[in-house]
Every structure is written in C-alpha cells, then in structure tokens.
C-alpha positions in Angstrom: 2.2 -4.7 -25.8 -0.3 -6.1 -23.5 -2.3 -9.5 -24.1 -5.0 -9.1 -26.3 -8.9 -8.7 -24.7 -9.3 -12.2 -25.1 -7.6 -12.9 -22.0 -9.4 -10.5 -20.1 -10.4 -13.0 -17.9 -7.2 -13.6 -16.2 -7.5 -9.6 -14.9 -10.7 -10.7 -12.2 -9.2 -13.4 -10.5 -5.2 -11.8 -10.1 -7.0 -8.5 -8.7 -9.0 -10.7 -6.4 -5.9 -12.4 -5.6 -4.0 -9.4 -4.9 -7.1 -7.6 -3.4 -7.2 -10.3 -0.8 -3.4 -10.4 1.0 -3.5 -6.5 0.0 -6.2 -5.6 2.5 -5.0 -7.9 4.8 -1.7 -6.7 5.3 -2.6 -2.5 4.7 -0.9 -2.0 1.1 -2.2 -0.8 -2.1 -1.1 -3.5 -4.2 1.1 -1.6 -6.4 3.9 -4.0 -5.8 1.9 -6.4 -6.6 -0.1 -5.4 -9.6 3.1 -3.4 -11.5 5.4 -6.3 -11.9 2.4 -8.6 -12.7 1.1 -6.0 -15.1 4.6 -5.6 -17.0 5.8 -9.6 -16.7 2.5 -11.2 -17.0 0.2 -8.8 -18.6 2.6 -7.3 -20.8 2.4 -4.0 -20.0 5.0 -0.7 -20.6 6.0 0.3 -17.3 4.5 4.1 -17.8 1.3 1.9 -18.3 1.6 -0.3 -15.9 2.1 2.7 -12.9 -1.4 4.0 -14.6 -3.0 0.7 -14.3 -1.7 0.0 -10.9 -3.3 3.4 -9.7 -6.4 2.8 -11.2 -6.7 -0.7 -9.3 -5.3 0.5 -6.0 -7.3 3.3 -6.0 -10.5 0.0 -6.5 -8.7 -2.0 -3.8 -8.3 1.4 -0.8 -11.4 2.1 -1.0 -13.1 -1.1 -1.1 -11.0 -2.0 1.6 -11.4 1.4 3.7 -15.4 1.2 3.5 -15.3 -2.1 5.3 -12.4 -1.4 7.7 -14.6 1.6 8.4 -17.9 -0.4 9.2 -15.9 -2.8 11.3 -14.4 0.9 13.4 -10.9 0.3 12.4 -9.6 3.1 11.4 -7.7 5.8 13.3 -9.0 9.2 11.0 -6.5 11.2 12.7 -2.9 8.9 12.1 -4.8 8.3 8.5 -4.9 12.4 7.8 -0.9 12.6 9.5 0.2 10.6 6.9 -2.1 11.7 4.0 -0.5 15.2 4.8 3.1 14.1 4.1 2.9 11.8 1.8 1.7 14.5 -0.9 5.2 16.6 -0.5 7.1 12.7 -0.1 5.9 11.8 -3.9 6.7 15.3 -5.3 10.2 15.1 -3.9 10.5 11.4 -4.8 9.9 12.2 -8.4 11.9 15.9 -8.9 14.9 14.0 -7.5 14.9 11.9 -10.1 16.3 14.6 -12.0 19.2 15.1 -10.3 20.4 11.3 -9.1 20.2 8.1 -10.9 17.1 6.6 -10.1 18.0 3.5 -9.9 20.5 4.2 -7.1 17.7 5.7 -5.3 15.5 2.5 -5.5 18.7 0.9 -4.0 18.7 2.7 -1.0 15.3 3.3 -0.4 14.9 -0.9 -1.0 17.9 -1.5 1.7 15.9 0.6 4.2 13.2 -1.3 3.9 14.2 -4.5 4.1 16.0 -2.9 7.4 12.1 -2.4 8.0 11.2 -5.6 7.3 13.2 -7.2 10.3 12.5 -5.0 12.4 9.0 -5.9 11.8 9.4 -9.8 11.6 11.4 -9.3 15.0 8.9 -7.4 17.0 6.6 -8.9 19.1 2.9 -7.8 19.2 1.5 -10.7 21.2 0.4 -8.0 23.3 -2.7 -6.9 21.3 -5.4 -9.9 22.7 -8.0 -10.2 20.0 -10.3 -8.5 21.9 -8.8 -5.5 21.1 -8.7 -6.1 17.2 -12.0 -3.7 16.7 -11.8 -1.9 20.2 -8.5 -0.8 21.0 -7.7 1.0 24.0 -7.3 4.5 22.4 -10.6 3.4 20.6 -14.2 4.8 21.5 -16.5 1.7 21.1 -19.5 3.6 21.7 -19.1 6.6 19.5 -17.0 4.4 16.8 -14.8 7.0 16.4 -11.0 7.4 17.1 -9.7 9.2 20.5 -7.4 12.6 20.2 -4.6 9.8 20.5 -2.8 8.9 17.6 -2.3 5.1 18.8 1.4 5.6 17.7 4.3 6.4 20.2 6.2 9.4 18.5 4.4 11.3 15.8 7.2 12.8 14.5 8.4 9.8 13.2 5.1 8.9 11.8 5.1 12.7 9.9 8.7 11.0 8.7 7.7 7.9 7.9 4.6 9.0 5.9 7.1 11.5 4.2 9.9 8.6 3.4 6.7 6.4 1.7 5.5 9.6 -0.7 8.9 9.8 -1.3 9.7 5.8 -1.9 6.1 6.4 -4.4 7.2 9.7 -6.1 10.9 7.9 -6.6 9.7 4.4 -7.9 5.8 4.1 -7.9 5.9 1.6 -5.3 6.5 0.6 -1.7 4.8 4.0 0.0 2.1 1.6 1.7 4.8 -0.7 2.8 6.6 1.9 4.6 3.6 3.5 5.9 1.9 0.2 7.3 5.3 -1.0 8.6 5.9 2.1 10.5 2.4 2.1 12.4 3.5 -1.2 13.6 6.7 0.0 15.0 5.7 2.3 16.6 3.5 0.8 18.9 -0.1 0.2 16.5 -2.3 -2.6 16.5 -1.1 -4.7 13.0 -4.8 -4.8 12.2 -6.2 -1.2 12.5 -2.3 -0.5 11.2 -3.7 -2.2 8.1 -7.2 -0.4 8.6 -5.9 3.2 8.8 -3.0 2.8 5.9 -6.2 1.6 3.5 -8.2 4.8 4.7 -4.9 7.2 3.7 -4.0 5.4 0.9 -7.3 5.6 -1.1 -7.3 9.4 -1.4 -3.8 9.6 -2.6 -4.2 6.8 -5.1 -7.4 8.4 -6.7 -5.9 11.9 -7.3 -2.8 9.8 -8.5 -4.6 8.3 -10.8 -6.7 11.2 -11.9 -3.5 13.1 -12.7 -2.2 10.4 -14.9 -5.1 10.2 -17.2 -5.9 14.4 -17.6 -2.0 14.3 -18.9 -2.3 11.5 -21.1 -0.1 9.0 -19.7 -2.1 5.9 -20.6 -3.4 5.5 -23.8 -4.6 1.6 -23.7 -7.9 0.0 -23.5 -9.7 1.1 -20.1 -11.0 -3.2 -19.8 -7.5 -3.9 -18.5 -7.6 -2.1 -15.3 -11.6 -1.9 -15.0 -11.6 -5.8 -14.8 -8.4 -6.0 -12.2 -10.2 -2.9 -10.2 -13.4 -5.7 -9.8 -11.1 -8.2 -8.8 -9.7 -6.3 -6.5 -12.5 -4.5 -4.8 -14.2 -8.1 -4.3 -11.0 -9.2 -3.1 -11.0 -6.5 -0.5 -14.0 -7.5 1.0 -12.7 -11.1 1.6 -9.2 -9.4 2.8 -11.0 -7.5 5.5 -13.4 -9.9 6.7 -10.4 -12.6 7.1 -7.8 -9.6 8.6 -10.6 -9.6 11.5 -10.3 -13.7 12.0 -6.6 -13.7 11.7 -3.8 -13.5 14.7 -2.2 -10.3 14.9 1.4 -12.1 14.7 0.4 -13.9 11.1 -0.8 -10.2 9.6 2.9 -8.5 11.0 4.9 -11.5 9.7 2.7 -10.9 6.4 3.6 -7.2 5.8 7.2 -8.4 6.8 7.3 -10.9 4.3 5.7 -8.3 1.5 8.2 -5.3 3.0 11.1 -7.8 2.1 10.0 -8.5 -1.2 9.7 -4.7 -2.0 13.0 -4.2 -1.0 14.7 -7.1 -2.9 12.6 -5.6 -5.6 13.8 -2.2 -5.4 17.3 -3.3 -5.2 16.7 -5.3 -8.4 16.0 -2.1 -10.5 19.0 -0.5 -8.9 21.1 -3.1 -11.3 18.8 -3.0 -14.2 16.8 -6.6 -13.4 13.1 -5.6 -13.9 12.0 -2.1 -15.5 13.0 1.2 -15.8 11.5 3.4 -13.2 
C-alpha cells in the first residue's frame, strides 16, 4: 500500500532527481522510478509500471522540447526506432505466456550488461564539443536533421529498437537503455544519442500510459504520479541544460553505469530478488 498523501512531498524532489541523470543520459526513468516506487513509495508493481508511465511520459517530453530548441534531435533515427519498438513491446509481453518471465529478464539483463561494456569501452573522444549541437550530419541553418541517420548500420538500429520494445513489453523496463546504448555504438554522438532517444521515447510512453488507465490498471490516487511527473519535467530542464555543458565521455560512462544497473536488475528478478514482472 503506498505512503499516505502526507508524504507527498518526497514525490517532487525524487522525480527531479531522476528527471535530471534521466535526460542527461537519454532514458525514461522507468528503472529508476519502478524500484523507487515499489521499495520506497510502497507501491504494487502493476501500479508502479502505471506510475512509472505516467512520469516518463512528464520526463520525454519535457526533455524532448528542450533537446529540440537546442537542434538535437535526429527526427528520422527517432521515427526508426519508434516504428519497432511498438511490435518489440507486443512481443515482449505475449511471450510471457509462453516462457517464464523471469528467465527472460535474465537474458535480456545479461545482454545488456554485455551492452554496458561495450559502451564503457568505446571511445568517443572523437566528438569535439563543437559538434555537441552541430554535428556533421546536422543542418545548422535549417535546424533540421540530414537524410542521414547519424548511425552506421540501420539494420541494427531497426534491431536494437526492436530488442528495447521487447526488453519493455517483457519487464517494463530497460527499452531506453538499450535504445540510447545502441546509438552510441553505432557510431552517434552520446549527446544527440540522448536527444533523439527522449524524442522516440515520449510518444511511446504516452500511449503506454494512456492504455493502462482506459483498462483500469491503476486504481490509486492520481497525486502520486502528478507530483513525481513535476519533479521530473523540472528535472528535465536542468538535465538538458547540463547534458549540453558536460564531456561526451562523462554522459557514455553515465548510460554505461545505468545499462549495468539494469542488467544486474533484470537478473535479480530472474531469481525472485525484487518484484514480480
């Protein structure tokens, strides 16, 4: 049962929290704000999932109408992956059906903690800050992306985007990890990486969210996740304006650090340690 309205306060300043190394880094914050919402808050995890949505959904597009302003967001990479990650999370959840869960979470936490070195390990020293806001496949004048996708192989991106839906659809969490870790791999800027996974992220997590509550999975007071959603839609503003101040290494080893959580997380539910998902 969660913690009485009394201690709504806490919800402003643990959105704003998560709001900030969320934007900065490119994720949603659902693997952030679930475990904080169950453990902390006291929430069921059905609940929690609802919750998380409704803040995420805050935190994207706070984040995406700055990243936006500042002309760091790659529309066309952004739409690739919005039009796999929709089949990814149907997938991810009818499997469920079939195979335990929890061994899913397993593997799909081993992958991406394989991610998550691969991440830590690559060097994008390359990018001089110069080209945080005007990259080279960037039109500064126009302040709209090129034809090019700033990634080196679409066809793993259509993959990757896939493999996060499905990571979403399977455990409701660790799609933006996946996504954001993958632009960065395969060639992107960490920062309009970041940028472009806010952008894709916000539409899926609103129409998430809207399907939730027109089928009645949460039931709870709507103060919970209205006052985390202002905490984390101011902490998106700070996230972005620091993103643009900060070193391109700091914001990969970042993500890395967050990817590796979320697959030490997703390996804990594999042997029953945290919730049922």
């Amino acid at each position: 049962m969660p913690l009485g309205e009394e201690f709504i306060f806490l919800a402003i300043p643990i959105g704003l929290l998560i709001g900030i190394i969320c934007s900065i880094v490119g994720l949603g914050g659902g693997v952030l704000i679930i475990p904080t919402s169950i453990f902390l808050l006291g929430f069921e995890p059905k609940s929690a999932i609802v919750v998380s949505l409704f803040s995420m959904t805050a935190l994207t597009i706070s984040a995406s109408i700055s990243y936006m302003k500042k002309h760091m967001v790659n529309y066309r990479l952004a739409m690739l992956y919005n039009l796999w990650d929709i089949p990814g999370v149907i997938l991810g959840g009818a499997i469920t059906l079939f195979i335990a869960n929890s061994v899913l979470a397993g593997i799909c936490g081993s992958i991406i903690i394989v991610l998550a070195i691969l991440l830590f390990r690559k060097d994008t020293s390359h990018f001089s800050k110069n080209q945080d806001s005007s990259n080279q496949n960037y039109d500064q004048n126009k302040g709209q992306s090129k034809s090019k996708l700033d990634v080196s192989n679409p066809y793993i991106a259509s993959f990757s985007s896939f493999s996060g839906g499905f990571i979403t659809g399977l455990a409701g969490l660790g799609g933006g990890t996946a996504d954001t870790t993958s632009m960065i791999l395969l060639g992107m800027n960490p920062k309009r990486a970041a940028a472009t996974s806010e952008f894709a992220m916000a539409s899926t997590s609103f129409f998430g969210v809207l399907m939730h509550f027109l089928i009645g999975t949460y039931n709870g007071s709507l103060m919970w996740p209205i006052f985390l959603s202002l905490g984390t839609i101011i902490g998106a503003q700070i996230g972005t304006y620091l993103s643009t101040r900060m070193d391109n290494t700091i914001v990969r080893k970042l993500l890395a650090c967050l990817a590796a959580y979320t697959g030490i997380l997703l390996i804990l539910l594999m042997f029953g340690i945290g919730w049922n998902v």
